[in-house]
N, C-alpha and C positions, 0 to 999 in steps of 0.2 A: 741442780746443775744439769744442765740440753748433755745428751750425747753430741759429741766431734762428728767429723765428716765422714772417719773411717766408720763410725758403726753408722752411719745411714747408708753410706755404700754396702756393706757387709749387708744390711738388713734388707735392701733391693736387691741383691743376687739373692740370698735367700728363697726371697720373694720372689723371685723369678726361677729358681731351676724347682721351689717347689710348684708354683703354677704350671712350668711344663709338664712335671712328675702327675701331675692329676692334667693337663687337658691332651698329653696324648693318646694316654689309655680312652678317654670319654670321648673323644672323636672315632678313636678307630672301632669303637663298640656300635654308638650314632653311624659312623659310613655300615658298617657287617648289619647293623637292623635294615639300613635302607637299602641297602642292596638286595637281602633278604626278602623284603615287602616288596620291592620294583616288580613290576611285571612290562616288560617289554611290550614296545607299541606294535600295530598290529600291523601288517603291510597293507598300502592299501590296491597294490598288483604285484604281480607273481615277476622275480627278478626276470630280466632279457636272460636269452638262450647265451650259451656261451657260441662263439664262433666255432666252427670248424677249424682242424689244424691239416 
């Protein structure tokens, strides 16, 4: 006997608040390496003078 509608609904939330539970911890680890490894670009001239006040 197929499972009803309610347990494929049931088993897509599942499915979906555990996919959150593991990809936001593994993005914000992925952004913290890459931000980590970035090294800021270089200028390529020294910013303008600020005006006088």
């Amino acid at each position: 006997m197929a499972p009803g509608p309610a347990a494929e609904i049931c088993g897509s939330v599942t499915a979906g608040v555990l996919g959150a539970v593991v990809a936001v911890p593994l993005v914000s680890v992925v952004w913290s390496v890459f931000t980590a490894l970035r090294t800021p670009p270089v200028p390529l001239s020294p910013p303008p003078a600020a005006p006088a006040r």
